[in-house]
N, C-alpha and C positions, 0 to 999 in steps of 0.2 A: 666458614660461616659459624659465627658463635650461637649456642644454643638457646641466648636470650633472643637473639634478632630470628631466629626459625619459631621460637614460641608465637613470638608476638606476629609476625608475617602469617602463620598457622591463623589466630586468635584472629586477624583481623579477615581472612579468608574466609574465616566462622562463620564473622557478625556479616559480610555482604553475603552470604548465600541463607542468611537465616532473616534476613531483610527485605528477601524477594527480589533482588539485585538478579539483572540479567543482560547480556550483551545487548550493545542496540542489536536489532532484526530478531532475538532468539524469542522463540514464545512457548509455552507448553500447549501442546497439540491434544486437544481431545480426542478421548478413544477413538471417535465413532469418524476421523477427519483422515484418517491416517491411511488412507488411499482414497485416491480423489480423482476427477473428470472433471475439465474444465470447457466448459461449453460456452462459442463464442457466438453472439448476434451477428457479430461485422467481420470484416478480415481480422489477421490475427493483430494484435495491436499491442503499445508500451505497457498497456494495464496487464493484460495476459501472459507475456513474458516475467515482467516484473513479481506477480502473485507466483506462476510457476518456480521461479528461482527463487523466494522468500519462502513456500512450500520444501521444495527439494533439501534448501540447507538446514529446515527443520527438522529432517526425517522422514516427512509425507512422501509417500510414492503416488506425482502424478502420471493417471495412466493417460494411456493415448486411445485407448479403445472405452466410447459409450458401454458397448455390451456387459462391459465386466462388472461384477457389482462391486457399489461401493458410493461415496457420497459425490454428487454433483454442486460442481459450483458453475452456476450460471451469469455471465456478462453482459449486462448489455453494453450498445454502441459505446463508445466513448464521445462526448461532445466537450468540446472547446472551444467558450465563450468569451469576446475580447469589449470591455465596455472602455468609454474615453472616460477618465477622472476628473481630469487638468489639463487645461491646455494656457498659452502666455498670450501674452494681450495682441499677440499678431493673427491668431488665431491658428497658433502650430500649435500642435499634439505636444505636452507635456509628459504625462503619464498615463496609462492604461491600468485596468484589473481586467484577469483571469479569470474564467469559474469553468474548471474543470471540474465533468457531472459525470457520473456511471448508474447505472440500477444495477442489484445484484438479488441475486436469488442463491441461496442455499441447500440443498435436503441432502438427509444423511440416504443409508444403505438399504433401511427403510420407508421411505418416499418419506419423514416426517419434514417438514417445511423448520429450518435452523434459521435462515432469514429470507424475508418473501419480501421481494421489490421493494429491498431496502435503497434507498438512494443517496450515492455518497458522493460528497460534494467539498472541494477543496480550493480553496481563493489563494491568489501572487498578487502583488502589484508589480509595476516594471515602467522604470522611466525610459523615455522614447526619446532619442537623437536621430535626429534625419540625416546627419549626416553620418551618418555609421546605420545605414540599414542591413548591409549584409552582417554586423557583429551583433545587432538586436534580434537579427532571425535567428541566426547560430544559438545566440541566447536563449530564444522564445523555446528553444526545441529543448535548450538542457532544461527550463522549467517546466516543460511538459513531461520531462523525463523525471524532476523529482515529485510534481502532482501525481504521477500515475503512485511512485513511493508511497507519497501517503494518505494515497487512496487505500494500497495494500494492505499499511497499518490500521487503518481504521476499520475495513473486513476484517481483519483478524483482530481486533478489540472486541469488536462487536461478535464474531464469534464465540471467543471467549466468555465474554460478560454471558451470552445467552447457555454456556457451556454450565457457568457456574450456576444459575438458576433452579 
């Protein structure tokens, strides 16, 4: 490798880490986040696994034990809303929307409240074929699996934002 093509590879490594460039999923984790409790209303569900694993490969150690101290994050239920958009002139289902809803609550180590029954909410559409219903459930489940996604994103935006405040 000639030492003009390592300068400029170097230079341009520079300018994306001085630009706040980050993998998708990577985030900078607030001091006060950095072991955490994840408390769930319902059974364990895509929201709670998905935050856990998006936590974990931060660095965050989440625990399994309430007693220990350290910051809570609170879940609620997950709901998953299916409205008709479209439908064609025979009167079949054309298209549906989504409205994947959670509540979330925050506190850090010190009970202070980081977000209080913030409610995040996340819309799909998805065209409907009746005659492929078993490949639009298979579907419905992989987009509930990337709503929970970015649901997770938007907790830890909103973490963030109120981190830098």
């Amino acid at each position: 490798m000639s030492f003009r093509y390592q300068a400029l590879l170097g230079l341009a490594l520079l300018s994306l880490s001085g630009c706040g460039f980050h993998l998708r999923g990577a985030f900078a984790v607030p001091p006060w986040l950095q072991d955490v409790y994840i408390r769930l209303a319902g059974p364990a569900d895509t929201l709670a696994l998905e935050l856990r694993q998006s936590l974990q490969a931060n660095g965050v150690r989440v625990r399994m034990d309430a007693a220990q101290p350290g910051a809570v994050i609170e879940l609620g239920a997950e709901v998953l809303n299916r409205r008709l958009l479209a439908s064609n002139s025979g009167n079949h289902v054309k298209d549906y929307e989504f409205r994947y809803e959670v509540a979330v609550s925050v506190t850090d180590a010190d009970g202070k409240g980081r977000l209080v029954n913030e409610k995040i909410t996340v819309y799909r559409e998805m065209d409907y074929d009746e005659t492929q219903v078993l490949a639009k459930a298979a579907e419905q489940d992989v987009m509930k699996k990337e709503m929970a996604r970015d649901a997770v994103r938007q907790i830890i935006h909103r973490l963030q934002a109120r981190h830098l405040r």
